[in-house]
DSSP file (Angstrom, degrees, kcal/mol; ACC not computed):
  #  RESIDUE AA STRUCTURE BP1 BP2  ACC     N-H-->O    O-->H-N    N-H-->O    O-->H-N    TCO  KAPPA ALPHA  PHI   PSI    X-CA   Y-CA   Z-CA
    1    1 A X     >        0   0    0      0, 0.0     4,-2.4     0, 0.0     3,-0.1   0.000 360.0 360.0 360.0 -36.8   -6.6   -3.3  -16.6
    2    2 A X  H  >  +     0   0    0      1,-0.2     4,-2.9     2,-0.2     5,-0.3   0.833 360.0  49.2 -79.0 -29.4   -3.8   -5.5  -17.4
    3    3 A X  H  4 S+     0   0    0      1,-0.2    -1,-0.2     2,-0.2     5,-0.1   0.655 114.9  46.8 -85.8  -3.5   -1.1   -2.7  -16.1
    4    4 A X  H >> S+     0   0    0      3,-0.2     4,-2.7     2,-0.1     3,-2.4   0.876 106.8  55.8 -78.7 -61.6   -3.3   -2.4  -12.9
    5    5 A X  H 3X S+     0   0    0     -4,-2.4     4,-2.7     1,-0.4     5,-0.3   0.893 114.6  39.0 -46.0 -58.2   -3.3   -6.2  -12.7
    6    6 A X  H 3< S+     0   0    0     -4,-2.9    -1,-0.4     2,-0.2    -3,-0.1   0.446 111.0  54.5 -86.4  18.7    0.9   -6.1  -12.8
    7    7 A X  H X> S+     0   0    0     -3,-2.4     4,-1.8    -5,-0.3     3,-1.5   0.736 115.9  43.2 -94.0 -58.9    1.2   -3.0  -10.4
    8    8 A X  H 3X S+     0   0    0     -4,-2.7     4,-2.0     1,-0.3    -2,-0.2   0.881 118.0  53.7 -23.8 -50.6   -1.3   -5.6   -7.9
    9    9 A X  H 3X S+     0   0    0     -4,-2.7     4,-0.9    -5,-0.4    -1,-0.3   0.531 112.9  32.2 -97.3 -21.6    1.0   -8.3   -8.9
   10   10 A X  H <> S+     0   0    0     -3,-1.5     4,-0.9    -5,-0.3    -1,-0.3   0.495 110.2  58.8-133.3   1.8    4.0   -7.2   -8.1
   11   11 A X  H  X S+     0   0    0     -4,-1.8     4,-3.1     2,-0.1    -2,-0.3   0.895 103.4  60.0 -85.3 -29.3    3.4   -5.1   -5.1
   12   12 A X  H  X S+     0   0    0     -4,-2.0     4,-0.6    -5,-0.2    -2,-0.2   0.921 110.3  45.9 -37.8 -73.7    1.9   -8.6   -3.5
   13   13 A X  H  X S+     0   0    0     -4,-0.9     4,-1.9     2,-0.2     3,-0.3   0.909 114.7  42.4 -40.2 -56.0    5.5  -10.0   -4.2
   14   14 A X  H  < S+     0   0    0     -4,-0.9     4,-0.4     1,-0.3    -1,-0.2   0.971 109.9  56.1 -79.6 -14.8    7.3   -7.2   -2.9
   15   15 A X  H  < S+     0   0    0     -4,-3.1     3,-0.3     1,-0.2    -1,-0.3   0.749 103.9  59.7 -64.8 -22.2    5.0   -6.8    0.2
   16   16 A X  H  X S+     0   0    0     -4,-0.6     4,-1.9    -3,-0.3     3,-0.4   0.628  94.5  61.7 -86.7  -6.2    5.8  -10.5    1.1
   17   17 A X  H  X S+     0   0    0     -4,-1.9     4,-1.0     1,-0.2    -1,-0.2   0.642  95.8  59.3 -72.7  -8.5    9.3  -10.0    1.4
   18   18 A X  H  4 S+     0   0    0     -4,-0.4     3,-0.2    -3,-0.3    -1,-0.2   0.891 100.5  52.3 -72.7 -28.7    8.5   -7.8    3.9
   19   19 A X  H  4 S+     0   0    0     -3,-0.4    -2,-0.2    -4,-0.2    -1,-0.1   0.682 117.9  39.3 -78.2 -32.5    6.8  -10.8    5.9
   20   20 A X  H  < S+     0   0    0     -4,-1.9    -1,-0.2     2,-0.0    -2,-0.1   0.734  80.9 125.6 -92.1  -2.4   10.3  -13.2    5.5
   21   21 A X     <  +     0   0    0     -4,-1.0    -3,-0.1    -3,-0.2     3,-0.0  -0.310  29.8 166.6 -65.3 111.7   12.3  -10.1    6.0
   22   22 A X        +     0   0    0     -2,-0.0    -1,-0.2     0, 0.0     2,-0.2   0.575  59.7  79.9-101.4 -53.7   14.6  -11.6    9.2
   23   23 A X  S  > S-     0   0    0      1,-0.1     4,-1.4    -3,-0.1     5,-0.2  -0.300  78.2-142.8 -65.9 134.1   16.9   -8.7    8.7
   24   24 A X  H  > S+     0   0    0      2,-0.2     4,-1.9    -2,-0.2     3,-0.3   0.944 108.4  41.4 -50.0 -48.5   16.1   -4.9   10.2
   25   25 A X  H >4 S+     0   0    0      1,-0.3     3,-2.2     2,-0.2     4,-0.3   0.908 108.3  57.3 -61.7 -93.9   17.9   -3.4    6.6
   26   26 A X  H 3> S+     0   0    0      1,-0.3     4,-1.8     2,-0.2    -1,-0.3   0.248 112.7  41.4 -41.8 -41.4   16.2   -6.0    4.5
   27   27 A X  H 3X S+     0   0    0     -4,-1.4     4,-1.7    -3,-0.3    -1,-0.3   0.916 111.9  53.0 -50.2 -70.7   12.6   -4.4    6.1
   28   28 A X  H XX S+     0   0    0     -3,-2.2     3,-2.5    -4,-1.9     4,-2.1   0.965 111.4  50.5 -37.2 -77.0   13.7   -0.9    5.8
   29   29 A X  H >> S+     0   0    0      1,-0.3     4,-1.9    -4,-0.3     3,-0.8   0.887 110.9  48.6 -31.9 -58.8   14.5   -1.9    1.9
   30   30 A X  H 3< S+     0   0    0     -4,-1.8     4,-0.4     1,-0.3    -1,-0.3   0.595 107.6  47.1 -97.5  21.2   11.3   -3.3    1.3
   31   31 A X  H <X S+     0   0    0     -3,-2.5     4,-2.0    -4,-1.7    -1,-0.3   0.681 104.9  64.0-103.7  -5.3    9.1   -0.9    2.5
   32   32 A X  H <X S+     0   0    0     -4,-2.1     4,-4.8    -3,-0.8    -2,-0.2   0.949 104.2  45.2 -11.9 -74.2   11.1    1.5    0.7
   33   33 A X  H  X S+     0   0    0     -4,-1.9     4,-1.8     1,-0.3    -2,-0.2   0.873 115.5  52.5 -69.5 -27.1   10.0   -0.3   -2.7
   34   34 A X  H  > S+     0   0    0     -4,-0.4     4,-1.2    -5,-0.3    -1,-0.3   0.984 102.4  52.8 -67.7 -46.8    6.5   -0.2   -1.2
   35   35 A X  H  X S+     0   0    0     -4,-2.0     4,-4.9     1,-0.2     3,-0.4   0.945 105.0  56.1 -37.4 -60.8    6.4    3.3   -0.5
   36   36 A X  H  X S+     0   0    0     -4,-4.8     4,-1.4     2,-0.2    -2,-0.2   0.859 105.2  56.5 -48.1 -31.3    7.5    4.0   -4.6
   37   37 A X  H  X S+     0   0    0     -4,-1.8     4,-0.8     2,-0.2    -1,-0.2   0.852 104.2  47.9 -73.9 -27.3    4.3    1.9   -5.4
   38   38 A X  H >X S+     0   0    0     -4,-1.2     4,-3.0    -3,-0.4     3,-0.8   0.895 105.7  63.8 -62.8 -45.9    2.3    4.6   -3.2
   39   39 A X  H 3X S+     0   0    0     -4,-4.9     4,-2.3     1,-0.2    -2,-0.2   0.997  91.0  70.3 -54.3 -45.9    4.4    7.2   -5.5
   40   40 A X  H 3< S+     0   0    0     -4,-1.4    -1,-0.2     1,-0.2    -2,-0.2   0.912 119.9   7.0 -54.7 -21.6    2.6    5.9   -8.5
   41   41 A X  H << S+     0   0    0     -3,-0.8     8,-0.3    -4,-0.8    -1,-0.2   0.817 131.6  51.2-103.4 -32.3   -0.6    7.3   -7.8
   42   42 A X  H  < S-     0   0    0     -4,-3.0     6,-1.3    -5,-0.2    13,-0.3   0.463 108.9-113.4-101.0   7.5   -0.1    9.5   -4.8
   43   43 A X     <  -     0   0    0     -4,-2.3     3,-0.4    -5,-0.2     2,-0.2  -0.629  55.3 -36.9 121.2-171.0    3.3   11.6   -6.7
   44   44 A X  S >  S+     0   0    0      1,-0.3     3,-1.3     4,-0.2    -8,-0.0  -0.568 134.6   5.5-100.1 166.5    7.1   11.6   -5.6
   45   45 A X  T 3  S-     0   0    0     -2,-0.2    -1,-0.3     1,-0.2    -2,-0.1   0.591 117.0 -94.5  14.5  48.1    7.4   11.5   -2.2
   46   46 A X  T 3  S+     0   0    0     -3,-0.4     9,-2.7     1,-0.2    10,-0.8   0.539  77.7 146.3  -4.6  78.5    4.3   11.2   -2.1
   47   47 A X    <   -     0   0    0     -3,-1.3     7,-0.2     1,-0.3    -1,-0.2  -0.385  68.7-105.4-113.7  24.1    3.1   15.1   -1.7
   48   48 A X        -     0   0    0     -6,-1.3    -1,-0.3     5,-0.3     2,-0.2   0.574  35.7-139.2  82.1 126.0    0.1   14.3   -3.7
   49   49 A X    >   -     0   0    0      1,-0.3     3,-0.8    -8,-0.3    -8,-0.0  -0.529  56.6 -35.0-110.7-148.6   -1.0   15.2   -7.5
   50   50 A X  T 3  S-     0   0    0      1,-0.3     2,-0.8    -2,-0.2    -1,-0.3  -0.188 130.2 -13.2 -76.7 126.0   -4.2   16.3   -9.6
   51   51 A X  T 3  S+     0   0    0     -3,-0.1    -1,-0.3     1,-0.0     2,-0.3  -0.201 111.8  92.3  66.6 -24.6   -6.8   14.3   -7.5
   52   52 A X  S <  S-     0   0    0     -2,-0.8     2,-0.1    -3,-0.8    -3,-0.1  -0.704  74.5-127.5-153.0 124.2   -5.0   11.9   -5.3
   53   53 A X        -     0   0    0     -2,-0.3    -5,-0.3    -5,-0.1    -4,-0.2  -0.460  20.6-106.1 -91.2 175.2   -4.2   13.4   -1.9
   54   54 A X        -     0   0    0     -7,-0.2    -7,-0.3    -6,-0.2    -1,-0.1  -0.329  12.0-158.7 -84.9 156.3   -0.8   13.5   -0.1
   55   55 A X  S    S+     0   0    0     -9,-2.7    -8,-0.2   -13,-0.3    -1,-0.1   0.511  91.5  68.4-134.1   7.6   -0.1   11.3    2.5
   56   56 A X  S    S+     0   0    0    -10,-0.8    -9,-0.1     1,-0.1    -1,-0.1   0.297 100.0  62.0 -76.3  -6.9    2.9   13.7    4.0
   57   57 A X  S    S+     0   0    0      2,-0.1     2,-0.2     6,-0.0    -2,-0.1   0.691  90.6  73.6 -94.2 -20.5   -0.3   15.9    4.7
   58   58 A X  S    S-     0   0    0     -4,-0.1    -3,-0.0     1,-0.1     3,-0.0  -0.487  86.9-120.6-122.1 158.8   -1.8   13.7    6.8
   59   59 A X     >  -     0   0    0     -2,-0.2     4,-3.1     4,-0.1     5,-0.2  -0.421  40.3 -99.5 -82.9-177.8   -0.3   13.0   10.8
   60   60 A X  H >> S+     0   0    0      2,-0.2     4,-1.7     1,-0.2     3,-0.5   0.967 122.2  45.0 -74.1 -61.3    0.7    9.7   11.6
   61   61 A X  H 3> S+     0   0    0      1,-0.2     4,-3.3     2,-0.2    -1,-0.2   0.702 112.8  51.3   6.8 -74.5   -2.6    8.7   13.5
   62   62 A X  H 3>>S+     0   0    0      2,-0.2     4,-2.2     3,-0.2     5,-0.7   0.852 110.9  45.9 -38.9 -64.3   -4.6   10.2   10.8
   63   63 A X  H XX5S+     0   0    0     -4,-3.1     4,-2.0    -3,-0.5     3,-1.1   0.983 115.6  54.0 -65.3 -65.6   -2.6    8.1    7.8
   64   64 A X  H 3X5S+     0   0    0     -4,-1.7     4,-3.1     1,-0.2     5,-0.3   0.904 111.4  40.9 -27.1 -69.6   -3.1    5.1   10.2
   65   65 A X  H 3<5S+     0   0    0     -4,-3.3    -1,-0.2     2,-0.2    -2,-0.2   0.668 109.7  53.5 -39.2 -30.1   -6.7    5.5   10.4
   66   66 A X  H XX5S+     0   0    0     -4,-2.2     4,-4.7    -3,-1.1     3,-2.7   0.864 116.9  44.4 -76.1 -66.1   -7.5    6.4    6.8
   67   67 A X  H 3X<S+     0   0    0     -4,-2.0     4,-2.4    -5,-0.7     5,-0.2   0.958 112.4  44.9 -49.7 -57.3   -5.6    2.9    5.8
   68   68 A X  H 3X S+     0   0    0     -4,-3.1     4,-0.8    -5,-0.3    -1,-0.3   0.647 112.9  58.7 -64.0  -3.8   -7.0    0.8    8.4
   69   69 A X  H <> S+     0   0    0     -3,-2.7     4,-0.8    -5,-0.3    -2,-0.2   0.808 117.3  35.0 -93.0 -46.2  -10.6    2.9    7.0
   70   70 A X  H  < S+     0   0    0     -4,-4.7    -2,-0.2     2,-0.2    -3,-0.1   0.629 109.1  61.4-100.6  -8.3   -9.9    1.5    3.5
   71   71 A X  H  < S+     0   0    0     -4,-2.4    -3,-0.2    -5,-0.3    -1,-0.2   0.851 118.0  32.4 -61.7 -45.4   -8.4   -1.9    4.7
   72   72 A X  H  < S+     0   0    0     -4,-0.8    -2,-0.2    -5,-0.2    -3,-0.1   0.657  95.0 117.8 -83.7 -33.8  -12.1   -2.7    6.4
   73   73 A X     <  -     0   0    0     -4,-0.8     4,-0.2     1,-0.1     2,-0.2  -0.132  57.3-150.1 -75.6 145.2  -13.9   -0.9    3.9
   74   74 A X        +     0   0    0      2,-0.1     2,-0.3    -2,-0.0    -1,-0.1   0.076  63.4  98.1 -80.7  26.2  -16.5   -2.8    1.6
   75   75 A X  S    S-     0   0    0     -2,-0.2     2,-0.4    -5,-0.1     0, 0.0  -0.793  87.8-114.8-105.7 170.0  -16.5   -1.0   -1.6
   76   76 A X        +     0   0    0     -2,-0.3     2,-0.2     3,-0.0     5,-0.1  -0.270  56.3 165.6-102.8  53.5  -14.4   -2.6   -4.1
   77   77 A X    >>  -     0   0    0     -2,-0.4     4,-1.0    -4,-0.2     3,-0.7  -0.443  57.2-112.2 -79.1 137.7  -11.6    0.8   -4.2
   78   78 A X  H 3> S+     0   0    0      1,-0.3     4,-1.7     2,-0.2     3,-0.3   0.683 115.4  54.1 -45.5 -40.2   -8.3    0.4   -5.8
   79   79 A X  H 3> S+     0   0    0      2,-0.2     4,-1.3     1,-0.2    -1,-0.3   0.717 103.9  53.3 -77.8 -25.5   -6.9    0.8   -1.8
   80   80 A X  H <4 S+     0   0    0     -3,-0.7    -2,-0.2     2,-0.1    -1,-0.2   0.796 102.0  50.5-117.1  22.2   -8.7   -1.4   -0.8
   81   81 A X  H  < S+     0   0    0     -4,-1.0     3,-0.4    -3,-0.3    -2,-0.2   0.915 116.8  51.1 -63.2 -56.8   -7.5   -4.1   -3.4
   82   82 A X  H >< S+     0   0    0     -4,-1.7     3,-0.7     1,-0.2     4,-0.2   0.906 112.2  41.4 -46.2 -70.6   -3.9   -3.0   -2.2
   83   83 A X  T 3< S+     0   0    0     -4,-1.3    -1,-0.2     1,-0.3    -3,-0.1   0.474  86.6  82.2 -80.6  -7.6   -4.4   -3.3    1.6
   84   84 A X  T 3  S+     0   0    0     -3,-0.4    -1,-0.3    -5,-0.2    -2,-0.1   0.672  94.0  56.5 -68.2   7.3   -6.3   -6.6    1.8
   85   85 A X  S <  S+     0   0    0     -3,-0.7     2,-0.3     2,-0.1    -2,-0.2   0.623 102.7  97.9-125.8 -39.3   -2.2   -8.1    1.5
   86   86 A X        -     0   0    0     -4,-0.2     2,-0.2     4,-0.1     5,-0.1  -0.364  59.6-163.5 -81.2 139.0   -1.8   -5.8    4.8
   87   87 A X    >>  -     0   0    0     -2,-0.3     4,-1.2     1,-0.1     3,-1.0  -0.673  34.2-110.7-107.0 174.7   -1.9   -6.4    8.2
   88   88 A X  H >> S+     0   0    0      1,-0.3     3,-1.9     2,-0.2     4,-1.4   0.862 124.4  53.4 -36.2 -55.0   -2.3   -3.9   11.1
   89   89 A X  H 34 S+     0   0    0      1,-0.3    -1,-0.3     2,-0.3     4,-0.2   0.781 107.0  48.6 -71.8 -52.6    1.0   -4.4   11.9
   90   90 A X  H <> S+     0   0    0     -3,-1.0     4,-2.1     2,-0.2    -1,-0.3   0.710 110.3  56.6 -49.6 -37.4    2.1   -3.6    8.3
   91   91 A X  H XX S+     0   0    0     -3,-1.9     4,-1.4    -4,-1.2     3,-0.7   0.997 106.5  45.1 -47.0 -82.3    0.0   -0.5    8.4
   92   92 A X  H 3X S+     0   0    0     -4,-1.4     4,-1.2     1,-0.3    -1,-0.2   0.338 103.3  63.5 -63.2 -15.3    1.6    0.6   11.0
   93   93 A X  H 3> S+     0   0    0     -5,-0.2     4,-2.7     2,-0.2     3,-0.3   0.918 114.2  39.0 -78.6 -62.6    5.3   -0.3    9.5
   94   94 A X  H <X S+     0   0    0     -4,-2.1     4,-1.3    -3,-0.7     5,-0.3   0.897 103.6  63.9 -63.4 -36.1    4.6    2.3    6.6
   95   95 A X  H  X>S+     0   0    0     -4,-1.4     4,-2.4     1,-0.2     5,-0.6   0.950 109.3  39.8 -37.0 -69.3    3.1    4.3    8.9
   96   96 A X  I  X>S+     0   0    0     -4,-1.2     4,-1.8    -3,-0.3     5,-0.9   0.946 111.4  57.6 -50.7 -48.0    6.8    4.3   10.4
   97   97 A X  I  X5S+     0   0    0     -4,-2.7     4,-2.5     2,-0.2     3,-0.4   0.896 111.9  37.3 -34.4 -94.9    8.4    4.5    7.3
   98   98 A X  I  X5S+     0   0    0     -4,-1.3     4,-1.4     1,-0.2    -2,-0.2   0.792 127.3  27.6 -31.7 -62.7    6.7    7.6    6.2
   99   99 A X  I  X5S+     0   0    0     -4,-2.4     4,-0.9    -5,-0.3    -1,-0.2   0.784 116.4  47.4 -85.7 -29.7    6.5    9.5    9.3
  100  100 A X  I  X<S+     0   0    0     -4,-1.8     4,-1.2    -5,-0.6    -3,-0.2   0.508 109.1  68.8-110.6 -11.6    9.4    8.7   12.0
  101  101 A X  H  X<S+     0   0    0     -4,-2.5     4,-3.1    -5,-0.9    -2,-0.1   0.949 105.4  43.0 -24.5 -68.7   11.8    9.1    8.4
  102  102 A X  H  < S+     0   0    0     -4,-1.4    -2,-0.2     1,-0.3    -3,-0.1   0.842 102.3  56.7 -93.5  -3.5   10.9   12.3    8.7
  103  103 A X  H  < S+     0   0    0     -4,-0.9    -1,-0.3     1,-0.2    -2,-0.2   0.941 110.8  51.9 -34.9 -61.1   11.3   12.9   12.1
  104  104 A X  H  <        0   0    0     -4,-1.2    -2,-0.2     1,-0.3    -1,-0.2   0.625 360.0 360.0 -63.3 -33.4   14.9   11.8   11.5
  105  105 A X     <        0   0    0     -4,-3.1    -1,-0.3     0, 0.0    -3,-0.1   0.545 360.0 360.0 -67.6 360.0   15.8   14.2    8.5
């Protein structure tokens, strides 16, 4: 519980640098480090392990939807501890992250 408590605790820090993030880079950077906290459960590059689905399997729509599904939802799931810190808008940043990356590769 306590190592849940500082994975909360310090993705809440680095997700509000995303919100004082003046600079384009400085954005880029910290949804980076937001993305690696999605690697702890959901694998590297997050392709999914043993239980935990991928979220390179799902299309950008889809990954929107799911998030904004667990942002709203009223059970008390480990995503949707994470995403109460997010706002559409933030969704929709990883959302970019993740998906118009790999457009780019």
């Amino acid at each position: 519980m306590i190592k849940f408590f500082y994975f909360i605790s310090f993705f809440v820090v680095v997700f509000s640098s995303v919100h004082s993030s003046e600079n384009k880079k400085d954005e880029e950077i910290s949804m980076n480090l937001i993305a690696k906290n999605c690697n702890g459960c959901h694998g590297w590059d997050a392709k999914g392990v043993e239980n935990l689905y991928s979220i390179t399997k799902l299309s950008y729509d889809h990954f929107i939807e799911r998030m904004m599904y667990f942002k709203k939802d009223k059970n008390n799931s480990v995503m949707k501890r994470i995403l109460d810190v997010f706002s559409e808008n933030d969704i929709i940043n990883l959302a970019d992250f993740y998906y118009k990356k790999e457009i780019s590769e």
